[in-house]
N, C-alpha and C positions, 0 to 999 in steps of 0.2 A: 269852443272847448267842450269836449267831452264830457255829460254828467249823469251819473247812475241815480237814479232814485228809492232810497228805502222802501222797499214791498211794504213795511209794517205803517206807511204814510195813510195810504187809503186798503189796503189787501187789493193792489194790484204794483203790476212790474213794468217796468219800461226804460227805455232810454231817449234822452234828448239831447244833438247835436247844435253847437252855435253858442253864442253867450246873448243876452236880453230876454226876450219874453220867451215862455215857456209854450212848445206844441205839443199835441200829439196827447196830451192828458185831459181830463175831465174838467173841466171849469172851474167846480168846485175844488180842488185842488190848487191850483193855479191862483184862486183868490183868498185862502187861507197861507200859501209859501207868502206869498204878497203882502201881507198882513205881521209877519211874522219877523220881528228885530231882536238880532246876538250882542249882548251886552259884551264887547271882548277887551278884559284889562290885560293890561304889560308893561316895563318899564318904556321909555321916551324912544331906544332906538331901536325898537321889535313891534313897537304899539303906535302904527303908522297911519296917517291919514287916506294916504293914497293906495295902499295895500285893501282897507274896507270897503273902497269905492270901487277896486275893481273888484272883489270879492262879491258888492251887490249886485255889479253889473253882471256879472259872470251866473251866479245864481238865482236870483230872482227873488231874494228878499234883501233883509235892511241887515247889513254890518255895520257897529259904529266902536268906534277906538275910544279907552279911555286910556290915558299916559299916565303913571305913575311910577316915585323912584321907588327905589330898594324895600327898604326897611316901612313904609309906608302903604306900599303893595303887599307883602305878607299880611300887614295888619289889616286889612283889607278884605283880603282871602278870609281870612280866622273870624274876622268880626262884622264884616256886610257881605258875605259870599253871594244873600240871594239877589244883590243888585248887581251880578257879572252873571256869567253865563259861559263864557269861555277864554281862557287866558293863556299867556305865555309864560309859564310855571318854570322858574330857575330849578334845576337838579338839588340842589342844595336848598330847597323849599319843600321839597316833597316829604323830606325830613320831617317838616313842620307838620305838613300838609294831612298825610298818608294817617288815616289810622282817627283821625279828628272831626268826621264824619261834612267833609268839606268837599272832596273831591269825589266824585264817582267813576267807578271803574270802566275802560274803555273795551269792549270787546275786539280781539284781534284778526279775529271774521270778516269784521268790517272794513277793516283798515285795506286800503286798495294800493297804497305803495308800500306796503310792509320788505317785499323783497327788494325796493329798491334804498333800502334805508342803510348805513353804513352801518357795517358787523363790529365798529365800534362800540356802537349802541344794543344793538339787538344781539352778541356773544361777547362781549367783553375784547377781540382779538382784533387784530389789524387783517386786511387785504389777504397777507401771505402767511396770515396764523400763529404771528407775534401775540404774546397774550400783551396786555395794554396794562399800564399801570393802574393799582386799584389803591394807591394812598391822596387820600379825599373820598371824597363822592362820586367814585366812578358810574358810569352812567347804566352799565350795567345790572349794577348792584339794587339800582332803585326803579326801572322800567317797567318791572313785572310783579303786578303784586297776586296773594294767593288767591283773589274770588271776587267776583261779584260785586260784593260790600267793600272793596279797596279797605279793608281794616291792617292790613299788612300786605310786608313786602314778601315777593315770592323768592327760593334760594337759590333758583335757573327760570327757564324760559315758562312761562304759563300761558291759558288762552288771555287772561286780562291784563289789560294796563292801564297803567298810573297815569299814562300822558303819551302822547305821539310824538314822537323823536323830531324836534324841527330845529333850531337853533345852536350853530356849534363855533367854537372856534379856541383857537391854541394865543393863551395873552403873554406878553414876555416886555420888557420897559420901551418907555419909548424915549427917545431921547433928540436932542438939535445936534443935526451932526456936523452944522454949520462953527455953532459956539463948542461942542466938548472936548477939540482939541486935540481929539487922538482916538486911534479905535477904542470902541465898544463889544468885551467878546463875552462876559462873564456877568451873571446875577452881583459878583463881587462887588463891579462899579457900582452899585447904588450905593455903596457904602465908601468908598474911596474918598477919601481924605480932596483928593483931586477937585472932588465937586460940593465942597462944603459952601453951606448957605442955597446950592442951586440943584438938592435933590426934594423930590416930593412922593409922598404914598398918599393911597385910598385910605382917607379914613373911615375905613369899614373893618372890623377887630380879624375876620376870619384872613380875609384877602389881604390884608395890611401886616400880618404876621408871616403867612404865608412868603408873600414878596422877601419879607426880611430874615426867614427861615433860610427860604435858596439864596439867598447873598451871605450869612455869615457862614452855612454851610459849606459853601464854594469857598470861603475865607479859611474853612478850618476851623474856623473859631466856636462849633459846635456839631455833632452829629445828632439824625433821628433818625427814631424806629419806623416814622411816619407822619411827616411835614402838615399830612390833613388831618393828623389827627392825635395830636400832641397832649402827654400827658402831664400832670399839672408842675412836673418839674423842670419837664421840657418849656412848659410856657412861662413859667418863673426866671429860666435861665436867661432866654432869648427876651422875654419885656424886659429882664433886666440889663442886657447889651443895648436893646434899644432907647432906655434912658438915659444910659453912658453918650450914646451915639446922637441923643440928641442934645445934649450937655453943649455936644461939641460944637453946636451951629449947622450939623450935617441939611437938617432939615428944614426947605425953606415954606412947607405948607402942607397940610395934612386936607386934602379936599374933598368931599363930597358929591358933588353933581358936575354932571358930564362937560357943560360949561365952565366949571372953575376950569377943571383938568388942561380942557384946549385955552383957555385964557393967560395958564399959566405960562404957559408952555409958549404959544403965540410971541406971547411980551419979552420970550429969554429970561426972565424970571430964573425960571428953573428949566434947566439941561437935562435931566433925566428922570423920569418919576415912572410908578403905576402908572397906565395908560389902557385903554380899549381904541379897538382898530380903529370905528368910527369919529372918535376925536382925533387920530393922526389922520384921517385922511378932512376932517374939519381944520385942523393947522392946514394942511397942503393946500385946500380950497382958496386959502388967504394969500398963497403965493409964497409961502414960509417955509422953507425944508425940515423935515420930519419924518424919523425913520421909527417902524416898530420892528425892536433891534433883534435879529436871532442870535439868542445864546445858547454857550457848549454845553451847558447841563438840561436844557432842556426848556419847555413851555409848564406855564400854566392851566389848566383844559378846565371847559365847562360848556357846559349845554342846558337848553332849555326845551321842553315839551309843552306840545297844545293840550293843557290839559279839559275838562267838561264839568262841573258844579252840580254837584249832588242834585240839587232842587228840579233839573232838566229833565222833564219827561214827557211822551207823549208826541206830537209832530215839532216842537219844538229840538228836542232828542235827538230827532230824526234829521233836521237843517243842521245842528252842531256837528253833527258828525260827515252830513255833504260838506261843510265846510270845512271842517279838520280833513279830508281828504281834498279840496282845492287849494287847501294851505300846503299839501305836500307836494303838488301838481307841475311847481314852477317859476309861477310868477313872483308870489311871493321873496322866494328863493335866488331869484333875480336880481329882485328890489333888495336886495338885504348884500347880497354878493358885492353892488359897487358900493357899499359903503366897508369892506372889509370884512361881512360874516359867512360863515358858511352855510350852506341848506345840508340838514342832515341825508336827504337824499338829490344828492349833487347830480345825478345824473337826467332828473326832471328840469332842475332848473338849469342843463346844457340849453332846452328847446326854446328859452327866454332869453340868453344871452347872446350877441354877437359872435361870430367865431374870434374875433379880436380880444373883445373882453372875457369870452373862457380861457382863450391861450394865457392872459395875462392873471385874471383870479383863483382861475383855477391848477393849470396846467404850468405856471411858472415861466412861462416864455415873456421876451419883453415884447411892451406892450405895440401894435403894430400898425396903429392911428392913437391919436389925443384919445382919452376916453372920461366919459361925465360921470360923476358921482349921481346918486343916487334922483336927485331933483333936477338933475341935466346940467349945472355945472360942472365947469372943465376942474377936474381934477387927477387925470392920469396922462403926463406926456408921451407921446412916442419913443419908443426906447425903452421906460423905464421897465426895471424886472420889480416883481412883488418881494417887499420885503421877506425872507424865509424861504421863497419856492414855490415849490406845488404842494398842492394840497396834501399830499400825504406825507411829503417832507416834513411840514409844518405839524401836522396832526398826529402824525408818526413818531414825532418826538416829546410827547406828555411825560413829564415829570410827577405832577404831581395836578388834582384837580380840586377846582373852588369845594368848600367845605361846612359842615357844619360838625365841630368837633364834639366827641360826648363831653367833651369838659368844657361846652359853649359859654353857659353863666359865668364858671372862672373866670375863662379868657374876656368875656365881656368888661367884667369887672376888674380885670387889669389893665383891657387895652386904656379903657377910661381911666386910671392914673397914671398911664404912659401919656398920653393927649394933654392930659391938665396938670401934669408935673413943670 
């Protein structure tokens, strides 16, 4: 593998071809990269073991993963920032992030796949110049911030950013299409009477409103000015259908980490809930059918950036950001592909997938040998098509994306008397 070295490492330029030990530079060099370990947090299924190892191998110092959930990871970021070094930053955390003297700003000079990154991200617009929806946290809105000091967000395109485009994907319910009895075409069926006692949401207030926003809205049962970011009567109306709704027994569990979700779902529990791709493709590992269903009104959208920790300076600086450009490179993007996500720049990590498994992850076609999930379990048969398509099918039809609404506290404080009502 190809790797460019920053001139500001020693004040000289070079390049090195190959992954393991480094040639062709000064010694001294070579036993300082050597020397030199990226503390990188993320939640459990972006913060991989086997993604740092090839990362070490590939550049010639120490990457080491630390896994953490949600809400646990922000606090994290905010309150031990200088025990990480570089992380996998949700969209909808930069919110937090940006402006809190946490994050430092990434110059866009550096960045070596910047053209290869989807104009999702980097213009707000689709492929053919569809502007993209911006109710949530569109990814646009928070990439670019005005300078240097990341004290703010910038209002178009600038030289800095907040974070490297890496992690994306369009979420929509998942559901047993063995037990639910009948198509699934609509946000609606979360709410259908049809699956009372055997639906589930994420208990997390933004994403768990969200979900139940595009179901009564598809019902009718309410409109908004803007699903990601709902004003405080809006979120009065909708917690309050949702306590009606759960009066009714609709609800058969409100879950938290990634393992409830597939546990639930596994056991026929529950027929249709909130879901992320990687626990439906953890049902399917078990031999259990499991679809992540495409509906008519559209996805969910969110992404994540590699972002860099203030505290990073000097040749340390310098490896964070070799490595935020090997994060862009492929492999990574790979690894992350058989489990159901996307790489924000898709077309690096073509060079790491089989032409079978892009026809089938990326390009929608079915799949055209058995193909393993991300640990080399069989998880994809011959034949099968990827739930939703191709990638831009899927991505092409955002609704609305994960959020952090200005009336967060409210909504916090409602979701919690929705939960313990």
């Amino acid at each position: 593998m190809r790797r460019s070295l920053v001139k500001a490492a020693l004040g000289a330029a070079g390049a090195a071809a190959g992954s393991g030990a480094l040639t062709g530079f000064p010694t001294i060099w070579a036993q300082n990269i050597k020397d030199i370990t990226l503390q990188h947090a993320g939640p459990p299924v972006t913060a991989i073991g086997q993604i740092a190892e090839q990362a070490s191998k590939d550049l010639g110092f120490t990457v080491r993963m630390q896994a953490v959930e949600g809400a646990d990871l922000l606090n994290r970021f905010l309150s031990q920032s200088s025990a990480i070094d570089v992380a996998d930053v949700a969209l909808t955390f930069l919110r937090y992030l940006v402006g809190r003297n946490v994050l430092q700003a990434i110059p866009l000079s550096k960045i070596k796949y910047w053209d290869q990154t989807i104009p999702l991200f980097t213009k707000g617009e689709y492929p053919d110049g569809r502007r993209a929806s911006t109710q949530g946290i569109a990814p646009y809105g928070v990439i670019y911030v005005t300078g240097a000091d990341a004290k703010s967000f910038s209002d178009g395109p600038s030289k800095w950013l907040s974070g490297i485009p890496s992690v994306t994907n369009a979420d929509t319910l998942g559901i047993r299409p063995d037990l639910v009895g009948r198509p699934v075409t609509s946000w609606a069926d979360l709410l259908d009477p049809a699956f009372k006692g055997k639906a589930a949401l994420q208990d997390q207030p933004t994403i768990g409103i969200i979900d139940v926003a595009l179901a009564v809205e598809a019902r009718g049962a309410a409109t908004y000015g803007n699903k990601g970011n709902m004003t405080k009567a809006e979120i009065d109306k909708t917690i309050g259908l949702m306590m009606d709704i759960k009066r009714s027994g609709q609800f058969r569990s409100f879950w938290t980490t990634f393992d409830q979700s597939v546990n639930l779902m596994a056991s026929g529990e529950v027929v249709i809930q909130s879901m992320w791709s990687p626990a439906v493709s953890a049902v399917r590992t078990r031999g259990i059918p499991c679809t992540f269903q495409p509906l008519k009104e559209g996805y969910r959208g969110w992404g994540y950036t590699f972002g860099m920790m203030k505290h990073l300076t000097g040749l340390k600086r310098d490896c964070a950001i070799e490595y935020a450009n090997w994060y862009a490179s492929g492999f990574q993007g790979a690894f992350i592909a058989r489990q159901g996500y996307y790489s924000a720049q898709p077309e690096t990590t073509r060079k790491y997938l089989t032409p079978a498994e892009w026809d089938y992850w990326y390009a929608g076609k079915p799949a055209a040998t058995d193909l393993p999930d991300p640990y080399g379990k069989p998880a994809i048969k011959a034949g099968e098509v990827r739930d939703g398509g191709a990638f831009w099918e899927r991505m092409g039809n955002i609704a609305v994306w994960n959020s952090v609404m200005d009336e967060d506290r409210y909504l916090t404080r409602r979701w919690n008397e929705f939960i313990s009502s």
